[in-house]
C-alpha atoms as one frame of an Amber mdcrd trajectory, in Angstrom:
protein
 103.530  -4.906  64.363 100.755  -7.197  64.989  97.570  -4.854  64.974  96.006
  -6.138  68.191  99.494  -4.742  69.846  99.456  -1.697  67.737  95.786  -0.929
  69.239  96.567  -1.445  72.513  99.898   0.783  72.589  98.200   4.069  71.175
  95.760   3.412  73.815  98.472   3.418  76.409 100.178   6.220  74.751  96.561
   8.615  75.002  97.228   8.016  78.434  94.033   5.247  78.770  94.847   2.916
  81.872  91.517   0.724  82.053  89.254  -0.767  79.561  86.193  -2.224  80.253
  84.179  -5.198  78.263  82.695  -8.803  78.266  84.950 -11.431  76.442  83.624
 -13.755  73.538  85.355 -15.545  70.426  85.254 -12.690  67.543  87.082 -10.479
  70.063  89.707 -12.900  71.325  92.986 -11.725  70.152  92.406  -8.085  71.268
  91.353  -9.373  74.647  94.784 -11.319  75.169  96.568  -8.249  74.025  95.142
  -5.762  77.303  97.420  -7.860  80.066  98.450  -4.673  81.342  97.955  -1.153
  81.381  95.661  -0.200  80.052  94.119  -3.608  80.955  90.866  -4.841  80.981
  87.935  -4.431  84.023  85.277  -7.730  83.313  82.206  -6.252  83.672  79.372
  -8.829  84.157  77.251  -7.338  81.268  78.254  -5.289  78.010  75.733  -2.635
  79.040  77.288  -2.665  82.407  80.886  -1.925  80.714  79.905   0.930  78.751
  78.715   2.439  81.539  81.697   1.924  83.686  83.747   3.220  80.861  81.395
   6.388  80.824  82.646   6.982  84.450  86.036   6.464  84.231  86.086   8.947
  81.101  83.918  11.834  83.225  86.570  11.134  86.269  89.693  11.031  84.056
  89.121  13.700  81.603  90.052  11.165  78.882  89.077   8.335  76.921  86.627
   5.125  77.767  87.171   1.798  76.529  84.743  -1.119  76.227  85.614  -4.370
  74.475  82.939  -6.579  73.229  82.288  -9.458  71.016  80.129  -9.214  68.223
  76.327 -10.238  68.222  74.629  -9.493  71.839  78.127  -7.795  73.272  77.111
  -5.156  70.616  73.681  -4.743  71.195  73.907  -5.267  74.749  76.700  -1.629
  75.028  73.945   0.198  72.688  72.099   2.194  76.102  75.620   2.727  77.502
  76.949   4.078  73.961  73.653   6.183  73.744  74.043   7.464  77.065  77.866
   9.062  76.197  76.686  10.218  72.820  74.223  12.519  74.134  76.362  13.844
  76.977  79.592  14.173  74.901  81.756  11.549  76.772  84.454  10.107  74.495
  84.569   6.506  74.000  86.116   4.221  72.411  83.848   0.673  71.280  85.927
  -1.561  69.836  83.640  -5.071  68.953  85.134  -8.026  67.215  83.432  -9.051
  64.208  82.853 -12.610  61.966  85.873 -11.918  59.271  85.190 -10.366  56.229
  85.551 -14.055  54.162  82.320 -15.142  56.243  80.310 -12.522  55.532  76.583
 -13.379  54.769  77.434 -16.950  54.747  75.706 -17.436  58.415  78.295 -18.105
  60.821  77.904 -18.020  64.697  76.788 -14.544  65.617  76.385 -13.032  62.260
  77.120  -9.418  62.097  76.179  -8.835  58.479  73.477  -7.220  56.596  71.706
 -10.645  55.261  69.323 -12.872  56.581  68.123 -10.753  59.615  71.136 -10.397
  60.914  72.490  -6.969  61.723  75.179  -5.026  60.938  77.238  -3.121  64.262
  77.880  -0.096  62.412  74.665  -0.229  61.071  73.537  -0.424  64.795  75.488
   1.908  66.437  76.235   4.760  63.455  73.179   6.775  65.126  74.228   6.574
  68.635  77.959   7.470  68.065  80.335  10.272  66.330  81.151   7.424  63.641
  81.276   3.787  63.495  84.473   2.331  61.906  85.808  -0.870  60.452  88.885
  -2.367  59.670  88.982  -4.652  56.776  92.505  -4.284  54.931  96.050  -4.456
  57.101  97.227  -1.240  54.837  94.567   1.019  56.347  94.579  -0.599  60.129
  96.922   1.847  61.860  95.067   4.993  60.127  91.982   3.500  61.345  92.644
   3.437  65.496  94.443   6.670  64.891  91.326   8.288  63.646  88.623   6.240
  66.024  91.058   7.809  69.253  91.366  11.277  67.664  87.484  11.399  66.860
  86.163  10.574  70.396  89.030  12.781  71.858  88.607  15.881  69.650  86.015
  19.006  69.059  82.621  17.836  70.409  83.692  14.630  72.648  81.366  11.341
  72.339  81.639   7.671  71.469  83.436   5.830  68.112  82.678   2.507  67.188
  85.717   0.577  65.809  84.768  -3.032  64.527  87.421  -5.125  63.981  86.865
  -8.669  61.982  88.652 -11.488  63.652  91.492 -12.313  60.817  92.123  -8.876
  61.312  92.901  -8.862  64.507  95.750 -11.594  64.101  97.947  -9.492  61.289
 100.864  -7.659  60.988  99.777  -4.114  59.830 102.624  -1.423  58.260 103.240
   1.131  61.274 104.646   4.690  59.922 106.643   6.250  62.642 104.841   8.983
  63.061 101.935   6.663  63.710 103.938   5.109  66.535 103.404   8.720  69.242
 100.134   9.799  71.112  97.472  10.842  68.830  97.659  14.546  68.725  95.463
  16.650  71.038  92.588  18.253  68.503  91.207  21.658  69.931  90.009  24.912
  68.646  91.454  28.389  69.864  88.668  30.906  70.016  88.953  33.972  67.774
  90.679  37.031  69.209  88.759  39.311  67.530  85.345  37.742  69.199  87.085
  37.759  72.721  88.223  41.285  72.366  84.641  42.326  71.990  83.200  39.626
  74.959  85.842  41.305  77.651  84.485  45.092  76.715  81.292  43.955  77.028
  81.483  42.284  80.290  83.872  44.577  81.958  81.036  47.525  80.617  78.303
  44.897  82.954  77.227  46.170  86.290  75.132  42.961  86.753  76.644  40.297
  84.776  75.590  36.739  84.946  77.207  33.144  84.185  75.117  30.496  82.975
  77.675  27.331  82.882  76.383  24.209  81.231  77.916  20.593  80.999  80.516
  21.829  78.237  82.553  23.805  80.798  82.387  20.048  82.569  83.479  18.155
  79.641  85.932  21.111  78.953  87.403  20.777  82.359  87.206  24.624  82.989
  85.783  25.425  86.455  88.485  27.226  88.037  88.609  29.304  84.922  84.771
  29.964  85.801  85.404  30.548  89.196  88.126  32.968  88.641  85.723  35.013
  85.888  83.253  35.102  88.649  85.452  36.698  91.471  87.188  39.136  88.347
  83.487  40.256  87.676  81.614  39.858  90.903  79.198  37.770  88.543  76.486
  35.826  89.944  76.465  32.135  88.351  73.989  29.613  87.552  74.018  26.151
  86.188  71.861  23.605  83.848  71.358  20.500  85.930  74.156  18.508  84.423
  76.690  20.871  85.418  74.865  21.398  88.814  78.826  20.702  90.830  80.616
  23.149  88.604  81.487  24.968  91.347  81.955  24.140  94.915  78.592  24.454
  97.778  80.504  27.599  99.216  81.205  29.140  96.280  80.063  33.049  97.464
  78.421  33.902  93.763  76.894  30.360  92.554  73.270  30.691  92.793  72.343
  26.942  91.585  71.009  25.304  89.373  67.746  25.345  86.521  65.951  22.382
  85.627  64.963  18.960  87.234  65.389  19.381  91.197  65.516  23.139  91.050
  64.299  25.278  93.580  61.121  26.757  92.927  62.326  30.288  93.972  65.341
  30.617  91.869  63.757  32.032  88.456  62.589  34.695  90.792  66.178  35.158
  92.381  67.533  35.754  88.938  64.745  38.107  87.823  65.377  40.619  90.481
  69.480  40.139  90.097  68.179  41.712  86.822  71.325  40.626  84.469  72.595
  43.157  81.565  74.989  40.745  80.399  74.821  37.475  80.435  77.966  34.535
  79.656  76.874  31.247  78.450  79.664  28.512  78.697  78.732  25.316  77.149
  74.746  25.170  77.622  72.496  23.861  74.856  69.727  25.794  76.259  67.449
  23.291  75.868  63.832  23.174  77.061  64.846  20.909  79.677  65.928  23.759
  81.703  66.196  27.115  79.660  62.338  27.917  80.047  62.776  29.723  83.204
  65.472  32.051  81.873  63.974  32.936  78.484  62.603  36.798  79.620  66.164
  37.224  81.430  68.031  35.908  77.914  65.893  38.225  75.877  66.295  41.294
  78.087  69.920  40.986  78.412  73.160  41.184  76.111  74.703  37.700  75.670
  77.885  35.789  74.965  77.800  32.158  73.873  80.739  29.805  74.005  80.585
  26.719  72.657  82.728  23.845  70.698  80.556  23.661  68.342  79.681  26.409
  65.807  76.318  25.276  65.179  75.561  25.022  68.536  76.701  29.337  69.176
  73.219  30.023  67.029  71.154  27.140  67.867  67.982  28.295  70.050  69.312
  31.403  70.585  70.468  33.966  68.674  73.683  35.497  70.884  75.013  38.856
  70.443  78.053  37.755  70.591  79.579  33.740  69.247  83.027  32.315  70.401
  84.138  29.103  68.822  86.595  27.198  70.624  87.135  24.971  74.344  85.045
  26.246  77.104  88.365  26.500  79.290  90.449  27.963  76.683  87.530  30.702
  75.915  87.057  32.036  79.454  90.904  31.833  80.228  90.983  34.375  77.263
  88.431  36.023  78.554  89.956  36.998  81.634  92.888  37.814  80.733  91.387
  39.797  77.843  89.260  41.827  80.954  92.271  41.986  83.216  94.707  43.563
  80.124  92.016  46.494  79.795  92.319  47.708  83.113  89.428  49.017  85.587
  89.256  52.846  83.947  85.888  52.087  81.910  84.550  49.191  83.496  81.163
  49.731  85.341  81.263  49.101  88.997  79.876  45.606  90.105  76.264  45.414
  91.822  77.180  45.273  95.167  73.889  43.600  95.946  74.986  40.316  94.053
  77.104  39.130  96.522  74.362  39.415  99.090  71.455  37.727  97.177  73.596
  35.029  96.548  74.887  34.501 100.265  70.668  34.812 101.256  69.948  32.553
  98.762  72.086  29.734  99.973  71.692  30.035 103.643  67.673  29.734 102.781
  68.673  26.401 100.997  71.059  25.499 104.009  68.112  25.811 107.016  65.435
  24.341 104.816  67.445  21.164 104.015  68.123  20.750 107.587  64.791  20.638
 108.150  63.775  17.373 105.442  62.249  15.028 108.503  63.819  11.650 108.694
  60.763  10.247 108.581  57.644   9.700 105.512  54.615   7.818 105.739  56.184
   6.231 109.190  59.082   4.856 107.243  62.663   6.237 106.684  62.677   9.648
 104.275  64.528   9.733 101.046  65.144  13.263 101.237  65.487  13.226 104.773
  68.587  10.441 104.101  70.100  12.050 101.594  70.012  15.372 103.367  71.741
  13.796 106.372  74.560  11.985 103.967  75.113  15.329 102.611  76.356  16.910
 105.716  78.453  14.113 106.472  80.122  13.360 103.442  83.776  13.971 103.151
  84.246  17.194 100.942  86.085  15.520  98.263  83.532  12.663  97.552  81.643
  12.297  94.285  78.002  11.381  94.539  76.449   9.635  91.174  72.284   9.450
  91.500  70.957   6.792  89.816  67.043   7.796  87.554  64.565   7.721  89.932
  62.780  10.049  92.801  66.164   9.819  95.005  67.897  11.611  91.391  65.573
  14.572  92.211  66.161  14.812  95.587  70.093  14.768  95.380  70.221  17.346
  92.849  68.172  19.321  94.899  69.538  18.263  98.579  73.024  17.345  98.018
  75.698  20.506  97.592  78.769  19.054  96.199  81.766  19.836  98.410  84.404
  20.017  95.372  84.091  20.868  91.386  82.429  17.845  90.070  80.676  16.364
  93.138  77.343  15.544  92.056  77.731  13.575  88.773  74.684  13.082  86.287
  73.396  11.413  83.625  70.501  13.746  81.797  70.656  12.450  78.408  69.092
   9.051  78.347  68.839   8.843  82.039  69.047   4.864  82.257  68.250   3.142
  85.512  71.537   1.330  86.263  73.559   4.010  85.027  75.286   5.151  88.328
  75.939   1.650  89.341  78.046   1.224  86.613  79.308   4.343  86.543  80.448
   4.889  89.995  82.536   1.883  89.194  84.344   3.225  86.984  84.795   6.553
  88.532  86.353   4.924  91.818  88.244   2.848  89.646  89.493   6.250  87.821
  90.441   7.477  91.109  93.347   4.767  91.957  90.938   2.749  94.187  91.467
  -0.220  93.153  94.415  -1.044  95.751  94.354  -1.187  99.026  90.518  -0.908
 100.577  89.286   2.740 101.616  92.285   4.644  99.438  91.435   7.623  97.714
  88.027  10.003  98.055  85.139   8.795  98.531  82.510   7.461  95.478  79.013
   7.483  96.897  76.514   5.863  94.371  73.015   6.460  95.343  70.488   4.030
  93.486  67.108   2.490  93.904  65.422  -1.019  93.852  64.777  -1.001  90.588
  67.792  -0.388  89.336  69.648  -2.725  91.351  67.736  -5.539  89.595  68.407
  -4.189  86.236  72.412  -3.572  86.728  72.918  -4.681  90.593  75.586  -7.014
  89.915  78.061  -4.567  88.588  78.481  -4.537  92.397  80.517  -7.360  92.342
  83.518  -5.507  90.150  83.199  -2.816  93.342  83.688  -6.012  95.474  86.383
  -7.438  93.604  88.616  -4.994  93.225  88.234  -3.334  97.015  87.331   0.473
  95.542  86.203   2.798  97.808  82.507   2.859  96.667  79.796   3.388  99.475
  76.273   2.082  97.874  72.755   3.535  99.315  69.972   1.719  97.867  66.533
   3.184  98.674  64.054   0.261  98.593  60.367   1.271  98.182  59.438  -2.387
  96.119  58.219  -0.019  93.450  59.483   1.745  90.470  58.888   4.951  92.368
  59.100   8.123  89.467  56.721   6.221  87.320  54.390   5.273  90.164  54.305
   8.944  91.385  53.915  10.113  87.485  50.999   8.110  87.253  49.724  10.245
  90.203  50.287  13.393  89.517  50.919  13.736  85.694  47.932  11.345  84.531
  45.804  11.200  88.040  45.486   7.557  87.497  46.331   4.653  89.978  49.494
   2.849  89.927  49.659   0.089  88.169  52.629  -2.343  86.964  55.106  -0.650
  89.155  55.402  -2.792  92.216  58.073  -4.787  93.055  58.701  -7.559  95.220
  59.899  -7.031  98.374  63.735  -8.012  97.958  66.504  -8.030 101.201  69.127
  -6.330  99.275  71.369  -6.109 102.158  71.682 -10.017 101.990  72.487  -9.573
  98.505  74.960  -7.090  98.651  76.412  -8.889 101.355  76.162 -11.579  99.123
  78.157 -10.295  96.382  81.122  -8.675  98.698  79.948  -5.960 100.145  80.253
  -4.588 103.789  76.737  -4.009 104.416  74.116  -2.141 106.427  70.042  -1.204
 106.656  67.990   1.496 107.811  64.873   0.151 108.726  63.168   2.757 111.311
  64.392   6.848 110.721  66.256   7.269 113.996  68.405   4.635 112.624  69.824
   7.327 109.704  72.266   9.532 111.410  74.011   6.185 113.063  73.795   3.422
 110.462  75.105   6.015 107.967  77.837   7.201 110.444  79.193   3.617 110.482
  78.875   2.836 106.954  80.787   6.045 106.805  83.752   4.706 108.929  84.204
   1.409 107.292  86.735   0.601 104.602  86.134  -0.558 101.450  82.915  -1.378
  98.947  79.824  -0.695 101.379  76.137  -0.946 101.105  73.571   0.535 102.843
  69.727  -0.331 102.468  67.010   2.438 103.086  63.533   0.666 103.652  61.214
   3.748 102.505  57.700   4.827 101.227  56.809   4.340  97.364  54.311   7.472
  98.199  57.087   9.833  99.595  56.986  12.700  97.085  60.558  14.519  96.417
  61.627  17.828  97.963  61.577  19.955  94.861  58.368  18.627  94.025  56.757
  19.548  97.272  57.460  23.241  97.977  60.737  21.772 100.042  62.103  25.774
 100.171  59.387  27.488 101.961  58.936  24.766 104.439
């Protein structure tokens, strides 16, 4: 079998149906061999790719594919790799490369270590779980096998497969056991472990769940859900995992770290945990500070993939190795198989805080103004969109001021409505990766099928990774765009402020119609210009079919909600 063919069927066969990538020469023969599924999505920029591929990989549960050419189609994916390497998304890079006879002699592109030029492995080894190549036929089908199984198994992230071009063209030896699905890699927590997690949460009277992005990645929020309701534990989040369960959820609390509210360490400190679950959170600084006295005080349970991560920051009482979904399943069955004769009776007051807690978020979000500094409000937009969103869309914030203000403004209706990127947080990111997450859905038939993708970006990012837009366009997904212009890159402007009390400086930006230019590139389009314009303009854009844009003139001084008290308002 010619490899390019074999590549492309254990692709199919892991159940991949899009892959996304930039064509150029070194790559050529794997490009002509994705005619259908999976198949490729042109991206208009490598970086753009890789991040499409990291939202079709969050949406499907499964692997991402970029293809790229060697040279600047390498270094161009290297923020997109970095980004799915720090928040576990598996990927798949496969880049063509000069062939191994060239090597050093300075051909077109060089991809070697001589004479400045630079190796891809070399360039991407940091940024991914490995970085492969193929340079003998004999070794070729091994080789994809182990790039798919790597990104797929234990802690998920990004492989780099490099393929030289002469490579690409030959017949490689297939084994048939080579010729199935890559197996499914997974680790099945230890009973012994579980055994002693159930009696000590069924012995809790105030038992909490922290859940972080692994019990995303792992898939495993009904699981959480149903642990909750068994218990009658409250639950809180890290930010990445802020949609692990749904807004009406009766026991999730919300969320620590960037955009939180400024009264839930508080909330959590009188709930007064005695046991507390930890699914999948690094406890990192980034958001863990607040809970440190309620970690110490309490008994804890850590589950994680990884068994470095079970003892790393924190010491838990108890360690489970294995997949966030597979843990808790066991862990309520575990609690329901040793009956209700010893277990403590629930704090009745949990349910209550909890149903305070979010009814105080509820009445202060209605009241973010539509208006700041006489123009149109960020928060007061994205509070409105909230309420009117369909309860199955999936909203993707771009970095920037209007990221704070959605994590803290916009409850997702559904598991997995509020998608983020935490790790490098690249402007551009959600453009590219709302892409790929309506493309995940189906959308890419018939205009307006499927739920809803809502990709909320700013100016700045637009001009970085705005023409990713046109892929929305192209294909007819059903992708509604909000771009908040304030002609300024608005987080480091208002850092500058506050964090260094200096004046902005080299964060302006022109002043840019971007209506025109989504209309431009195929979108249905739309602007809010004044803030009684919000409720209607976003009503329509709403009701219309198909890849829309909307355009929200604002203030580069507007500070966000959860940086200005927004909860006791």
């Amino acid at each position: 079998m010619i490899l390019t063919g074999y590549l492309h069927q254990q692709l199919a066969a892991a159940g991949v149906t899009r892959a996304f990538g930039v064509p150029g020469y070194f790559v050529m023969p794997v490009w002509h061999a994705f005619r259908k599924d999976p198949q490729i999505i042109l991206a208009r920029h490598e970086g753009g790719a890789a991040f499409m591929a990291d939202g079709y990989a969050r949406a499907t549960g499964n692997l991402g594919v970029v293809l790229t050419t060697s040279g600047p189609g390498v270094t161009n994916t290297a923020t997109g790799v970095a980004s799915a390497y720090q928040d576990s998304v598996p990927m798949l890079v496969i880049s063509g490369q000069g062939s191994p006879t060239t090597f050093g002699r300075g051909v077109f592109q060089e991809s070697f270590l001589l004479d400045r030029s630079a190796s891809p492995a070399a360039l991407l080894a940091p940024i991914t779980k490995t970085a492969l190549e193929i340079v003998a036929p004999e070794n070729a089908a091994f080789m994809i096998d182990t790039a798919i199984t790597l990104a797929l198994s234990g802690r998920r992230g990004p492989v780099h497969l490099s393929i030289p071009l002469d490579q690409q063209q030959l017949d490689i030896p297939v084994p048939p056991s080579r010729s199935a699905s890559p197996p499914t890699v997974g680790d099945v927590p230890a009973a012994p472990c579980v055994l002693a997690a159930a009696e000590l949460l069924r012995s809790a009277r105030r038992p909490l769940i922290l859940a972080g992005w692994g019990s995303m990645l792992a898939r495993a929020q009904p699981e959480i859900a149903r642990l909750s309701t068994q218990l009658g534990a409250v639950v809180v989040t890290s930010t990445k995992a802020v949609s692990c369960l749904p807004r009406d959820h009766p026991m999730l609390l919300g969320h620590f770290g960037p955009g939180q509210r400024s009264d839930i360490a508080q909330a959590v400190s009188s709930y007064q945990p005695d046991v507390v679950l930890v699914v999948g959170a690094s406890l990192s600084r980034y958001y863990a500070n607040p809970l440190a006295a309620v970690l110490e005080n309490a008994a804890t349970i850590r589950i994680d993939i990884s068994a470095e991560q079970v003892g790393f920051r924190m010491r838990a009482d108890i360690g489970i190795v294995g997949d966030a979904r597979e843990a808790v399943s066991a862990l309520t069955s575990a609690i329901a198989a040793g009956g209700t004769d010893t277990a403590a009776e629930p704090d009745c007051s949990a349910a209550e805080l909890v149903s305070a807690f979010q009814k105080r978020a509820e009445r202060a979000a209605l009241r973010q103004k539509p208006e700041s500094h006489g123009m149109p409000s960020v928060a007061g937009t994205i509070s409105r969109l909230s309420r009117m969103l369909p309860p199955d869309a999936v909203v993707i914030p771009d970095a920037g001021n209007h990221w704070l203000d959605t994590i803290s403004l916009c409850r997702a209706g559904r598991t997995g409505g509020v998608q983020l990127n935490c790790g490098v947080g690249a402007m551009g990111w959600a453009i590219g990766a709302s892409v790929g997450m309506a493309m995940a859905a189906g959308q890419e038939g018939a205009a307006g099928r499927g739920p809803l993708t809502v990709c909320v970006t700013g100016d700045g990012s637009m001009l970085m990774h705005g023409a990713e837009l046109t892929v929305a366009a192209e294909h007819e997904l059903n992708l509604l765009v909000v771009v908040f212009n304030n002609r300024s890159h608005g987080r480091v402007r208002l850092g500058q402020r506050l964090d260094f009390d200096r004046e902005p400086m080299g964060t302006d930006i022109p002043s840019i119609d971007f209506a025109q230019w989504m209309s431009a590139m195929g979108l249905r389009t739309f602007r809010i210009d004044h803030a009684d314009q919000v409720d209607e303009v976003l009503a329509a854009a709403l009701a219309t079919r198909g890849t829309v844009g909307v355009e929200v003139l604002c203030h580069p001084d507007e500070v966000p909600a959860c940086l200005r008290g927004w909860i006791e308002d």
